[in-house]
VEXDREN-2710 file (C-alpha; in Angstrom, 1 decimal):
% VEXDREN-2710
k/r/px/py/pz
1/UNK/-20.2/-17.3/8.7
2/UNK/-22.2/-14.1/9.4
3/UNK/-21.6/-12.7/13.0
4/UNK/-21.9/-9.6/14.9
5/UNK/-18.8/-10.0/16.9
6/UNK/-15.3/-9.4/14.7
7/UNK/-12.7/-11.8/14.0
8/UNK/-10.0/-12.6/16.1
9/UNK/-6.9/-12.4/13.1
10/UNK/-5.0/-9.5/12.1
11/UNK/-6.9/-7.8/9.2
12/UNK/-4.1/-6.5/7.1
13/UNK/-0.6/-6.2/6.9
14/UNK/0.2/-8.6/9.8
15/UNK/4.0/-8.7/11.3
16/UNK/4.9/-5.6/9.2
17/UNK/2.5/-2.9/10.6
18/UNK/3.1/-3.5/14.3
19/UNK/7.1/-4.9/13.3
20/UNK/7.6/-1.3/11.7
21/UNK/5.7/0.8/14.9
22/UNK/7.7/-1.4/17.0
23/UNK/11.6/-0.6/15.2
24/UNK/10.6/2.6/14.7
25/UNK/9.7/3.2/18.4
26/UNK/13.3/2.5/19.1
27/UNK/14.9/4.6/16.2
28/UNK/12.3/7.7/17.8
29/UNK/14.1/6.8/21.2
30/UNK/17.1/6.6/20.8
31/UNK/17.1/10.2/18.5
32/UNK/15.2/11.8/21.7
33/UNK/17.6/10.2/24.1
34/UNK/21.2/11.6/21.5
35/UNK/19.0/14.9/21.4
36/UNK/19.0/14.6/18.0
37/UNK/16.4/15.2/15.1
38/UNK/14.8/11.9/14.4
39/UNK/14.4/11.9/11.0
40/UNK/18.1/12.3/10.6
41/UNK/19.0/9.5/12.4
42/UNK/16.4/7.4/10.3
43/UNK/18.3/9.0/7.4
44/UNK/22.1/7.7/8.8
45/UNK/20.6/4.1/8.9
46/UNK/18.7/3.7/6.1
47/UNK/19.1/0.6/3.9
48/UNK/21.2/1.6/0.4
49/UNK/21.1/-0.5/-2.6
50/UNK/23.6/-3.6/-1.8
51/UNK/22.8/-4.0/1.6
52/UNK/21.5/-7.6/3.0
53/UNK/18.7/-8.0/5.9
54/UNK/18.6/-10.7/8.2
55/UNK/16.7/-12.5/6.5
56/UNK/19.6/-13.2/3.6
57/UNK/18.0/-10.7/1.2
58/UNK/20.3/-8.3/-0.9
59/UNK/19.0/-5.0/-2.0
60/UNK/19.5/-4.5/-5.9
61/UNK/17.0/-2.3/-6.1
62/UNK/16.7/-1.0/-2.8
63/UNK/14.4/3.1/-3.1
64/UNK/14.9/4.0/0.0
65/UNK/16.9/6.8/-0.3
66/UNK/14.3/7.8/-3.2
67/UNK/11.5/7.7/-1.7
68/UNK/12.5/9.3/1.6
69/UNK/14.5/12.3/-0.4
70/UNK/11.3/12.7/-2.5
71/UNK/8.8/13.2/0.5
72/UNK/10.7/15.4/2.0
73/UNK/11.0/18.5/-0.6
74/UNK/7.5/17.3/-1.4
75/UNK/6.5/18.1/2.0
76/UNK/9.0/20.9/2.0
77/UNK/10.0/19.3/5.4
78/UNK/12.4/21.9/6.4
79/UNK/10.4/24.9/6.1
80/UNK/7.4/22.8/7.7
81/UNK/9.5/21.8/10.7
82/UNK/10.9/25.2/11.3
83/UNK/6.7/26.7/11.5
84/UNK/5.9/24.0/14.2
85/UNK/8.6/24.9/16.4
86/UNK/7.4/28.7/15.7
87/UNK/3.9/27.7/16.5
88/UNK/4.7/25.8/19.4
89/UNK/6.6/28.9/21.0
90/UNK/3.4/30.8/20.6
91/UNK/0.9/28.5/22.6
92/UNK/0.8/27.1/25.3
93/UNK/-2.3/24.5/25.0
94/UNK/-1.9/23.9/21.4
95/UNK/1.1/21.8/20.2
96/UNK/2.0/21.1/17.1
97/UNK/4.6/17.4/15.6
98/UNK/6.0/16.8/12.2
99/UNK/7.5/12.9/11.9
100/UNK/9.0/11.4/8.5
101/UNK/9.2/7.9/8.3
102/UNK/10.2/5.6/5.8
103/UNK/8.8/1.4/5.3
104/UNK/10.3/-1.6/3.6
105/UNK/8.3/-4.7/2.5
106/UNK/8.7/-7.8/1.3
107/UNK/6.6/-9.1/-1.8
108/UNK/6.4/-13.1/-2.1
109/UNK/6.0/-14.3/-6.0
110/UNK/2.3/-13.8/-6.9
111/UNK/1.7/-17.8/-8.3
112/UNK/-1.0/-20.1/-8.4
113/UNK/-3.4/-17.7/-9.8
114/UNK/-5.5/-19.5/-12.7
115/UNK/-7.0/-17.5/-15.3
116/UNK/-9.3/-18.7/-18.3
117/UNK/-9.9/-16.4/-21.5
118/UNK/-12.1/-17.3/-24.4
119/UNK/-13.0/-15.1/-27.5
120/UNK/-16.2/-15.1/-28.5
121/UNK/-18.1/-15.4/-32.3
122/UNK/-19.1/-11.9/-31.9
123/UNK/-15.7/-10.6/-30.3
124/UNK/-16.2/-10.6/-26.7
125/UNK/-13.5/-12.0/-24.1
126/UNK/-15.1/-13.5/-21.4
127/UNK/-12.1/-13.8/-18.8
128/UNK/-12.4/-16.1/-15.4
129/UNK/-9.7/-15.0/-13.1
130/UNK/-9.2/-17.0/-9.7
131/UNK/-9.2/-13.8/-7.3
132/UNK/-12.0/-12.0/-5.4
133/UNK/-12.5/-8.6/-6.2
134/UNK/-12.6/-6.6/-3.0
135/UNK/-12.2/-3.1/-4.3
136/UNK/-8.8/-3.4/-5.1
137/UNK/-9.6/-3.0/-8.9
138/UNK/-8.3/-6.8/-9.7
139/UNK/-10.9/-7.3/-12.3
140/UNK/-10.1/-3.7/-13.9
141/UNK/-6.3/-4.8/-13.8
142/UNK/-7.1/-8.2/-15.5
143/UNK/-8.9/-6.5/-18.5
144/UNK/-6.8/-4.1/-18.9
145/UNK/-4.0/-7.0/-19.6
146/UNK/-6.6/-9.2/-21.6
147/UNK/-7.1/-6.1/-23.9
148/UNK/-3.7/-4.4/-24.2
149/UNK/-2.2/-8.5/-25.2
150/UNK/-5.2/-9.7/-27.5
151/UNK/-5.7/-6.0/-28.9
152/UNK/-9.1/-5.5/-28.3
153/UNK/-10.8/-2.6/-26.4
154/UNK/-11.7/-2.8/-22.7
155/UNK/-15.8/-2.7/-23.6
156/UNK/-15.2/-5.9/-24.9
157/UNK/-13.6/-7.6/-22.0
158/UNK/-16.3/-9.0/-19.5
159/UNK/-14.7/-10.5/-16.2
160/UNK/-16.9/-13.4/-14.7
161/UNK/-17.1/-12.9/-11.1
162/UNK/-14.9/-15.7/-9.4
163/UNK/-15.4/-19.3/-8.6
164/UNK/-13.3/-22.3/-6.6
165/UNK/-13.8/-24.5/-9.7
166/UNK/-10.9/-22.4/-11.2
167/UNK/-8.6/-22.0/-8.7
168/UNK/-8.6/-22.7/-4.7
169/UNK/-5.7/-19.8/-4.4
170/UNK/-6.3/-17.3/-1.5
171/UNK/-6.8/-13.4/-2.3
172/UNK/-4.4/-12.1/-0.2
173/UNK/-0.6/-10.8/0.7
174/UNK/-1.3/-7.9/-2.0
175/UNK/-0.2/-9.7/-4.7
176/UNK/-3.4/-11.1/-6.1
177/UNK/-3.9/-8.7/-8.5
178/UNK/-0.1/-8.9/-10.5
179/UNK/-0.6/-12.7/-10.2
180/UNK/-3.8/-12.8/-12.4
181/UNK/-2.7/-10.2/-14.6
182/UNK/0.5/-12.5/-15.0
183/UNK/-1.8/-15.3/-15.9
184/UNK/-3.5/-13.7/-18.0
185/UNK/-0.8/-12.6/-20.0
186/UNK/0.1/-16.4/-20.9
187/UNK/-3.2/-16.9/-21.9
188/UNK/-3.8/-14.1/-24.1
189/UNK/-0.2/-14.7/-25.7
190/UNK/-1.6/-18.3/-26.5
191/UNK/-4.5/-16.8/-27.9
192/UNK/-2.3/-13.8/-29.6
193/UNK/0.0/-16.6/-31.4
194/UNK/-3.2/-18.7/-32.9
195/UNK/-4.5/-15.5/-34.4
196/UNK/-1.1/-14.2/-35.6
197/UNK/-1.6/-16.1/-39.6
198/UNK/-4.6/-14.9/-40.0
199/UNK/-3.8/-11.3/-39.0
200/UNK/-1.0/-10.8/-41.5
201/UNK/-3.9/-11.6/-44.4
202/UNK/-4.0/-9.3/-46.7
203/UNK/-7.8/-8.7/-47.0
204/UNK/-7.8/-8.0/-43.2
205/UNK/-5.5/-5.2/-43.6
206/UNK/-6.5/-1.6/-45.2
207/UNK/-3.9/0.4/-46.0
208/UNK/-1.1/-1.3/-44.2
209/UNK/-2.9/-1.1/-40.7
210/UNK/-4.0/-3.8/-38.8
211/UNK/-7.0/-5.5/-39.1
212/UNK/-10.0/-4.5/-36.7
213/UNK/-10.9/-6.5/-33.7
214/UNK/-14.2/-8.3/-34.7
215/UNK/-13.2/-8.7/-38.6
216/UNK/-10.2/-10.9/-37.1
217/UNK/-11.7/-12.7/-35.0
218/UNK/-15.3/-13.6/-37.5
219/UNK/-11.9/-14.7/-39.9
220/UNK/-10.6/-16.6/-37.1
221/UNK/-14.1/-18.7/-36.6
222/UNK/-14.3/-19.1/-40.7
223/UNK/-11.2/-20.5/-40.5
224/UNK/-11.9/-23.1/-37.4
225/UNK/-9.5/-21.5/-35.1
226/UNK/-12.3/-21.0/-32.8
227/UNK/-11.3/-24.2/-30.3
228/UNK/-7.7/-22.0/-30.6
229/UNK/-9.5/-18.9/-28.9
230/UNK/-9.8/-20.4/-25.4
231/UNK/-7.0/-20.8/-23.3
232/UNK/-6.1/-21.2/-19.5
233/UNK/-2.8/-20.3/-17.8
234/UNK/-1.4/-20.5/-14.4
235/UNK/1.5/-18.3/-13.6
236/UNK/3.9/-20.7/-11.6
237/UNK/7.9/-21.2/-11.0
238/UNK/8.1/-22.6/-13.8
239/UNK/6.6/-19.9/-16.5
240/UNK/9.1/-18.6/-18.5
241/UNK/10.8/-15.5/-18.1
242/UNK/10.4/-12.4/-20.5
243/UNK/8.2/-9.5/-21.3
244/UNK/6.6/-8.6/-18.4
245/UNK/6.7/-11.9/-16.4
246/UNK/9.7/-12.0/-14.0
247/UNK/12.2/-14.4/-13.4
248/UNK/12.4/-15.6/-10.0
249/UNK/14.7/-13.0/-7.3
250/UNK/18.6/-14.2/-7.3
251/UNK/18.2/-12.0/-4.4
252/UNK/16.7/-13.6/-1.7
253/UNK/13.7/-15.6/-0.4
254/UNK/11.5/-12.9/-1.6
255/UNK/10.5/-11.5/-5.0
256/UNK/11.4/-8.2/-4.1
257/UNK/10.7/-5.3/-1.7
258/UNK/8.0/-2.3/-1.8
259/UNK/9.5/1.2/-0.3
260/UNK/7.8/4.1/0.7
261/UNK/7.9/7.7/3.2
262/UNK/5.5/9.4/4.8
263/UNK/5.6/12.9/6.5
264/UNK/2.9/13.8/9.2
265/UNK/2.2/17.1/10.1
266/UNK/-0.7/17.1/13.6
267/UNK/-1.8/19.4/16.4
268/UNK/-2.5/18.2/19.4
269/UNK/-5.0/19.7/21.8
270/UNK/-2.9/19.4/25.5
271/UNK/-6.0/19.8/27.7
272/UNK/-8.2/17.5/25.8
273/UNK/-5.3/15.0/24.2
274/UNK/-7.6/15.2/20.9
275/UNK/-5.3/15.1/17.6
276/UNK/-5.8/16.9/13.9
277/UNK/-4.0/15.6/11.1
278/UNK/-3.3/18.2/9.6
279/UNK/-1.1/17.0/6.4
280/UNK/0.1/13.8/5.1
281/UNK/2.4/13.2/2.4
282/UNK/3.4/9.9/1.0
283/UNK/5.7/8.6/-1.4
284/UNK/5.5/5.3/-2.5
285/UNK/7.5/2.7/-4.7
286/UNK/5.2/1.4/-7.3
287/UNK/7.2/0.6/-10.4
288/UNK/5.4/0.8/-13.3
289/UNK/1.5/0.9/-12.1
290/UNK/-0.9/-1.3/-13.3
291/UNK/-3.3/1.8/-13.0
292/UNK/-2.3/4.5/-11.5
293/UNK/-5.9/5.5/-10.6
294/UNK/-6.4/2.9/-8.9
295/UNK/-3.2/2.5/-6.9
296/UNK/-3.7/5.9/-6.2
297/UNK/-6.9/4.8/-4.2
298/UNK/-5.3/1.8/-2.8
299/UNK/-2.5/3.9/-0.9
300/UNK/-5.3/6.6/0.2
301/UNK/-7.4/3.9/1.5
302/UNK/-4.6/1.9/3.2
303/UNK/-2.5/5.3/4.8
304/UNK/-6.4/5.9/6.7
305/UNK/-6.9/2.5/7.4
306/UNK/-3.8/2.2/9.3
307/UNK/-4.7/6.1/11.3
308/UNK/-7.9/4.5/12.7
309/UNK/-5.6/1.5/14.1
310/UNK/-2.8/3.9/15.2
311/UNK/-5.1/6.5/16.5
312/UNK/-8.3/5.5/17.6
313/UNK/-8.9/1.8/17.5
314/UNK/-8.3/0.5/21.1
315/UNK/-9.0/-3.3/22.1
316/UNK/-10.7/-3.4/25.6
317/UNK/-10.3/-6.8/27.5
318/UNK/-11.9/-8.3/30.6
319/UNK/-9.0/-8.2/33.1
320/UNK/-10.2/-11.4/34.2
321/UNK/-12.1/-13.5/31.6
322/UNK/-10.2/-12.1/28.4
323/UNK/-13.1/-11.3/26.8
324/UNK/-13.1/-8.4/24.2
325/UNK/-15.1/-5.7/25.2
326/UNK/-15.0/-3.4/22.5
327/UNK/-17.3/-5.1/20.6
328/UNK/-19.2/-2.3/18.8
329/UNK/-18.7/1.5/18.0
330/UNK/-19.8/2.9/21.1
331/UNK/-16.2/1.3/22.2
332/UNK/-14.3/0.4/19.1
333/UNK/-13.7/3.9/17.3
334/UNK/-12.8/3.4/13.3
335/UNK/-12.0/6.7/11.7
336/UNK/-14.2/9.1/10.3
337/UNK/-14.5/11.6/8.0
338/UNK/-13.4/14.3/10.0
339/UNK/-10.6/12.0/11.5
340/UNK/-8.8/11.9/8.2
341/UNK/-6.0/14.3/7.1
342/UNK/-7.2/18.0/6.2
343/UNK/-4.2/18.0/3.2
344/UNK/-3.5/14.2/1.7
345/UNK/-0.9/14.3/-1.0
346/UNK/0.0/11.0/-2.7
347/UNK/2.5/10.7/-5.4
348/UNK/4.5/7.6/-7.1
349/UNK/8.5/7.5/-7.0
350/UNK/9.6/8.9/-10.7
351/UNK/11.6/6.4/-12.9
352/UNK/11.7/3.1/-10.8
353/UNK/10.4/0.2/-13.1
354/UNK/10.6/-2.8/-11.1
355/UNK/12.3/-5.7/-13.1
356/UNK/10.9/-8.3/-10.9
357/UNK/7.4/-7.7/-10.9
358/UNK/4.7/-8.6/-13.5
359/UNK/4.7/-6.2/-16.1
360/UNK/7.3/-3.9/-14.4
361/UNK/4.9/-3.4/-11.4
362/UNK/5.0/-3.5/-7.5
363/UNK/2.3/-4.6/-5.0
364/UNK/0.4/-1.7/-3.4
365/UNK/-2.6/-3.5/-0.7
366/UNK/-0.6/-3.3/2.1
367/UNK/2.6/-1.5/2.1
368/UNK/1.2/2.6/2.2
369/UNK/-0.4/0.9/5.3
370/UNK/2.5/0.4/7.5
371/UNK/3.5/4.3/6.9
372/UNK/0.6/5.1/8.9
373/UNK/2.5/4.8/12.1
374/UNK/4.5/8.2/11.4
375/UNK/1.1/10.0/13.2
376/UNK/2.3/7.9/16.6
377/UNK/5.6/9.6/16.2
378/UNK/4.0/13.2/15.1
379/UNK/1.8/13.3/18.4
380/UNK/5.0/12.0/19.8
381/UNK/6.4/15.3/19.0
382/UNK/3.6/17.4/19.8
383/UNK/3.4/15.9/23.2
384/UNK/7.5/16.2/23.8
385/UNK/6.8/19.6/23.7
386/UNK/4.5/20.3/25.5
387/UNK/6.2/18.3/28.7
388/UNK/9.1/20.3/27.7
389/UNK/7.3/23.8/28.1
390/UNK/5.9/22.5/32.2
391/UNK/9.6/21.2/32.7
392/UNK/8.1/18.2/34.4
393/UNK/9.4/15.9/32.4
394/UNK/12.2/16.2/29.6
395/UNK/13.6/12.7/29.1
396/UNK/12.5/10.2/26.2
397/UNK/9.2/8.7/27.0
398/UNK/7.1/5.6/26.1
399/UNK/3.9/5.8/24.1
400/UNK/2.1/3.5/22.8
401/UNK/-0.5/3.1/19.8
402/UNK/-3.3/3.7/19.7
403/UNK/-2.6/7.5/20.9
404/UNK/-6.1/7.9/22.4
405/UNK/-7.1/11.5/24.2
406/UNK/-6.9/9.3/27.5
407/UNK/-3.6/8.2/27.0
408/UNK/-2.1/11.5/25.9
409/UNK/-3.5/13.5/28.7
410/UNK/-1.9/11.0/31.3
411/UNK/1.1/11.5/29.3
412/UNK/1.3/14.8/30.6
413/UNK/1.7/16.1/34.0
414/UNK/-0.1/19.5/34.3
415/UNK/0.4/21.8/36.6
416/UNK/-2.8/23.1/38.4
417/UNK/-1.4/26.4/39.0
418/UNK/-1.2/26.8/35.2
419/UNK/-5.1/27.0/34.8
420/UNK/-5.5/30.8/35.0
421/UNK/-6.6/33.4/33.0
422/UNK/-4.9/36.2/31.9
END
């Protein structure tokens, strides 16, 4: 259904990316209210490896501690918070905030996903996968499995664009892509193990190395293996365990759990309440990526997507009827490009396979997503001190996202007699 007015369900990353604003609010709180620095007292509470949440599920391989130790001497954190308070004793109508804050999510098991490969005369893989491609580089992923497991090359993997009549599974939960590729690994194995007496022919082999591509598979067709060449899996419960398709978590109700950290460094305009973003850096768990390049992407796109709803994205309703008033972009403000950070660093935690995901790897949609709410708690900052330098108002304070230029001017209490030249 095409419409001009936008859908009334959360878009991505529902529960965890207002759940983490909302916890974290209280962790911010409580650090202004002890006087202490709030990323130490994140630090103090943080989850270690062993630990159970509420939900029953144990931590063996809990990053936190990782990821968070990571981003902060990437962002060199001390030196960088020690500059903003410097900057901030220097002017008056510019404030500067610096917030680290670290995210846990849970990852269901990515099953159901149906995926069909068959070889071709002329050594093509044509490859129907059950999962719509939205830019998340799901059909770049599945390839990349078909060709590393058959031993082809990439060019000749072609990925048919998806259909209902394989698979009625929904694209969502940022799993979609490990559960094809998972599914794809069965079938190519099939595939793989129907080949395998033909490829340890003699003829087929020159000088001890294996035989090409299209000589074993035009052997293959001579031979009438070519009904043997087509195969469909379906990564379930069930599948078997063992290189690169996980067993099912001992751990817990979930499959396992994606960590990251983010430091944001803004300035905050007092007079106007407008923000900068002047520096990001994240840190995020990934295991053993799929493709780095493309995960790379995926937590650049999701960290901005998650600054326009934490910034700039406010919901306007009718008092009375409940209608939604921001319907377009003269209300509803998305970010832009001059919205974004000015400095965006991205880098994967070192050394941290992930044992329960599909080919050692971890989910990557939505998790760099929820980190976006460390810019709430950098304005946060910036504001605090700027309340601090009037004297009006020194106690812990409630602000809410989005931090919109209205609601950080009535934030602060200005004094008129302040407004003078000098």
């Amino acid at each position: 259904c095409f419409s001009n007015t936008p859908g009334n369900t959360f878009c991505r990353g529902p529960n965890f990316t207002p759940g983490t604003f909302l916890m974290e609010s209280v962790v911010d709180h409580v650090a202004q209210s002890l006087g202490l620095e709030p990323a130490r007292v994140r630090e103090v509470n943080m989850y270690q490896a062993g630990d159970s949440t509420p939900l029953g599920q144990t931590l063996q391989y809990c990053h936190l501690p990782q990821v968070f130790s990571q981003v902060k001497a990437g962002a060199d954190y001390s030196a960088r918070l020690a500059s903003v308070g410097a900057f901030n004793a220097q002017h008056r109508w510019t404030k500067q905030g610096l917030a680290l804050v670290p995210q846990k999510y849970l990852m269901g098991r990515a099953c159901g996903y149906s995926v069909a490969v068959a070889v071709q005369k002329d050594g093509s893989v044509l490859v129907h996968q059950s999962g719509c491609e939205l830019g998340q580089g799901l059909n770049v992923k599945v390839a990349q499995v078909v060709a590393h497991t058959l031993g082809c090359s990439m060019e000749d993997v072609h990925v048919a664009g998806v259909s209902s009549n394989l698979s009625q599974a929904p694209t969502g939960g940022s799993t979609t892509s490990e559960g094809n590729c998972a599914s794809a690994l069965l079938a190519c194995r099939t595939i793989h193990a129907a080949m395998d007496p033909l490829r340890q022919i003699a003829p087929l082999s020159q000088g001890g190395a294996p035989a090409c591509w299209p000589a074993l598979v035009s052997a293959c067709f001579q031979a009438g293996l070519g009904a043997q060449l087509r195969a469909e899996a379906t990564f379930s419960p069930s599948s078997p365990a063992g290189a690169g398709i996980p067993e099912k978590s001992p751990w817990g109700p979930e499959q396992y759990l994606s960590y990251g950290a983010a430091c944001v460094h803004v300035q905050l305009e007092v007079l106007t309440g407008e923000i900068q973003i002047l520096h990001a850096n994240l840190v995020h768990d990934g295991g053993v990526s799929l493709n780095p390049l493309i995960d790379l992407g995926q937590i650049q796109g999701a960290f901005v997507f998650g600054l326009g709803y934490h910034t700039s994205e406010q919901h306007q309703f009718d008092p009375k009827t409940g209608r939604l008033e921001s319907l377009g972009t003269w209300e509803y403000k998305p970010p832009s490009s001059l919205d974004i950070p000015q400095s965006l660093s991205v880098h994967f935690l070192k050394d941290a396979p992930n044992p329960l995901g599909v080919l050692n790897s971890k989910a990557v949609g939505e998790p760099p997503l929820v980190l976006s709410c460390a810019v709430v708690f950098a304005v946060r900052e910036a504001l605090q001190a700027a309340r601090l330098e009037t004297g009006t108002d020194t106690g812990p304070f409630v602000l809410n996202s989005p931090v919109t230029p209205e609601q950080l001017c009535l934030k602060h209490t200005f004094d008129p007699k302040a407004f003078s030249f000098s």
